[in-house]
N, C-alpha and C positions, 0 to 999 in steps of 0.2 A: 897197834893202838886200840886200848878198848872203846867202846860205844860210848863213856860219858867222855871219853877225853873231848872224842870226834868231835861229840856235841857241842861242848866248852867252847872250845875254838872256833867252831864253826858259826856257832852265836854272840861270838863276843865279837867276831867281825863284821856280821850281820849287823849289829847295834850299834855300832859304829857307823855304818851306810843310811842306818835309820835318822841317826843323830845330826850326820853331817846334814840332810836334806830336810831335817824336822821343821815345821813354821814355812820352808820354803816351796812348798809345792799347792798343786792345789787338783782337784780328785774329778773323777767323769762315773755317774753313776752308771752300771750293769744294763747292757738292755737285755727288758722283764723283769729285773728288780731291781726297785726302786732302792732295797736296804742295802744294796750291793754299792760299793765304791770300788775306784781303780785306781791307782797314781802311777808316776815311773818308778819311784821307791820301790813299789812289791814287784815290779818288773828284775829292777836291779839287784833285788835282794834274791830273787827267786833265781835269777840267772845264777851268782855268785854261789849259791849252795846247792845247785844242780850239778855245776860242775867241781865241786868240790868233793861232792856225792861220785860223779864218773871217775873222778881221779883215784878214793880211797877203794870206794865200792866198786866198782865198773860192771859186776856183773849183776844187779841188786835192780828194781824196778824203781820206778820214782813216777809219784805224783806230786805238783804241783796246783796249789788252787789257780793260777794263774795261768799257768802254760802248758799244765794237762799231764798225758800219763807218757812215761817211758816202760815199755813192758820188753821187759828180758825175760822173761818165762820163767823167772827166781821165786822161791819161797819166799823171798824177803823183799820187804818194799816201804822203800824211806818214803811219808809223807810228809810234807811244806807246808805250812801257811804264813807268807814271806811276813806275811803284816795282820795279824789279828786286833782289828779295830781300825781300821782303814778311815772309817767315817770318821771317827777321831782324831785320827793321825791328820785327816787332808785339811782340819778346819784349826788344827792347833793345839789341841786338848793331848795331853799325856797319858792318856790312859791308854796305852795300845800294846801290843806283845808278838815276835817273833818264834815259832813252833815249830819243834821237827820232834816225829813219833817214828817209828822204826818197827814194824808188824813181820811177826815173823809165823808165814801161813797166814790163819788167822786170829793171832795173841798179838796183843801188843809187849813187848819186852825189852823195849828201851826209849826215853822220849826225854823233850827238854824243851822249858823256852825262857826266853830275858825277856825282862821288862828294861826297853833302854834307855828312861827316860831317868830309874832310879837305879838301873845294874844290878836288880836281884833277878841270879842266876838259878832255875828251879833244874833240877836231874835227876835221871832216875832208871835204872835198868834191873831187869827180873832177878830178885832176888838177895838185893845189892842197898835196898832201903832208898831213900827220896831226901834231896838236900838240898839246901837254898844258899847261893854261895858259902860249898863247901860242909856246912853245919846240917847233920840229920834232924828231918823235921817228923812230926807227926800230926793226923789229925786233932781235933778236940776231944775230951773225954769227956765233956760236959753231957751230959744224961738228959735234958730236958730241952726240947726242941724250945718253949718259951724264951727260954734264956740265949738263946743262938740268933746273932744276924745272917743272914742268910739271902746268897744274891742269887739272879733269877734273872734269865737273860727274854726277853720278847720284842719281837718287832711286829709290827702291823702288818695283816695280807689283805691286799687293799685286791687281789683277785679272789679271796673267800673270805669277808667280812664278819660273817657267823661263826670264822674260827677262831678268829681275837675276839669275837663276843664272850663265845664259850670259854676262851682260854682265861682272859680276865675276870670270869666272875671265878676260876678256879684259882687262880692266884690271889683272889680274896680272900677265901676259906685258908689259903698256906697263911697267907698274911696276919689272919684272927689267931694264930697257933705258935710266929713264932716272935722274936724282942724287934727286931725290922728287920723290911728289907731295902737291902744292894743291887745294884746293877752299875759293875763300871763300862759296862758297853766293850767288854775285852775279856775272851776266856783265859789268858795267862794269870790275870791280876786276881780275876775269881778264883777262880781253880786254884793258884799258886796260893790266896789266902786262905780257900779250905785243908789245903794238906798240910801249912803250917797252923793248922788249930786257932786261927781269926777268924774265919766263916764256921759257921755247924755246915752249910752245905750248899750247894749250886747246881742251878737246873735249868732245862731247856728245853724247850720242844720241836726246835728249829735249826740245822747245823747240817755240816758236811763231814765227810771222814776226816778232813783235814782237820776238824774242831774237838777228835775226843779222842786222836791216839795216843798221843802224846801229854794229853789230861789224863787217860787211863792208868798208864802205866804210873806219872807221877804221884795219884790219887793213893792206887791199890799199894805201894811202896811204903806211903806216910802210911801205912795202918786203917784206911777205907775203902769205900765200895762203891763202885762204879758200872752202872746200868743202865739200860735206856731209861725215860722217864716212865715207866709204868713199870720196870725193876726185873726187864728179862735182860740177858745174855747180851752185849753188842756184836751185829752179827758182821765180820769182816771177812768171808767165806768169797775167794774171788773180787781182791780189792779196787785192782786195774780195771773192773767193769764195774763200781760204787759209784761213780764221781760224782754222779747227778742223783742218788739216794740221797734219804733223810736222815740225819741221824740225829737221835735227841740224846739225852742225859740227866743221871740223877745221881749225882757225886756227893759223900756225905759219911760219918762213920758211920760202923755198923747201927748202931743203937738209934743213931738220930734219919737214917736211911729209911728201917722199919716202920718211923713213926711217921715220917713224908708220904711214905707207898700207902699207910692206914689211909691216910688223908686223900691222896690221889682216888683209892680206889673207892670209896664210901663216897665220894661224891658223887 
């Protein structure tokens, strides 16, 4: 079975788990952060594709945002994010998405997620192009950051306050530069609309491994480029020992990537 079949499958059962308990649940914020939600959903979903993961892969490493790392000492190592958008999911709102990325060393080269609220199916493996149920997508070609809505994900650190100060006055300056911006509070729906050429691009400053492997590879597939937010390398070097790392993002086509990084770094 190749890597997108896995995926398919694997998430369209996923989305199913999500649908049947969607509106029925209700969520227990992270202790230490605040932005953090939990429900039984990502429990359930995160169970269901772990061992889904042991059954295909068995010898393959697995991280879960929920349930932590399984280290088999493999080059390759499936990441989960049962529920991207949790906050969303627990209060009733549809904008949330199911992720699995697939790192191989440290490349991402195969990832996928549904949105299961509308069933667009995003895939994508090294070499193989990026498709949304089924049909190959691309970024935008569109030339002018002006003309591009573009989402941008922020939460508040209510324990470094000076860093959403900063961060907000820099999200001002992206703001004067581009047609609006987005935030569906969900990197599947983001991301999934930049590589099908609706966003010019999507950025973060805040996120986990589980939040850019599987954005990577579907990004770099559609024809864009995918960085940290200040446009070096993402470094997945040793991933079983990430979990509690930063990772940010700066997903966007080439053309419109350049002119974000002007922006970023001139401030």
């Amino acid at each position: 079975m190749s890597y997108q079949q896995f995926l398919k499958e694997s998430l369209e059962v996923a989305a199913k788990i999500a649908n049947q308990s969607f509106g029925k649940v209700s969520g227990t914020t992270k202790t230490g952060d605040n932005n953090q939600v939990l429900t039984e959903t990502d429990l359930a979903i995160g169970k269901f594709l772990i061992e889904k993961i042991k059954h295909m892969y068995p010898d393959y490493n697995i991280i879960d945002e929920e349930t932590g790392v399984i280290d088999n000492g493999s080059p390759y190592t499936w990441v989960i994010d049962p529920i991207d958008g949790t906050s969303n999911f627990a209060v009733g709102v549809p904008t949330y998405g199911i992720m699995i990325g697939l790192l191989k060393a440290s490349e991402s080269i195969a990832g996928g997620f549904i949105i299961p609220t509308s069933g667009e199916l995003y895939l994508a493996e090294k070499g193989s192009g990026a498709y949304l149920n089924e049909k190959r997508i691309f970024v935008t070609k569109e030339q002018k950051l002006l003309n591009c809505l573009v989402a941008y994900g922020i939460d508040g650190r209510q324990e470094n306050p000076e860093f959403t100060r900063n961060e907000a006055k820099l999200l001002g300056e992206i703001v004067l530069q581009i047609r609006n911006l987005r935030t569906s509070g969900s990197e599947p729906i983001d991301v999934g609309w930049v590589a099908s050429g609706k966003y010019g691009a999507r950025l973060n400053q805040y996120g986990k491994i589980w939040d850019v492997v599987a954005p990577q590879i579907i990004i770099e597939e559609a024809g864009g480029v995918f960085t940290d937010f200040w446009g070096a390398p993402i470094d997945y070097a040793n991933p079983v020992e990430k979990t509690t790392s930063n990772f940010t993002c700066c997903a966007a086509s080439p053309t419109l990537h350049k002119q974000l990084q002007k922006i970023i770094h001139e401030r």
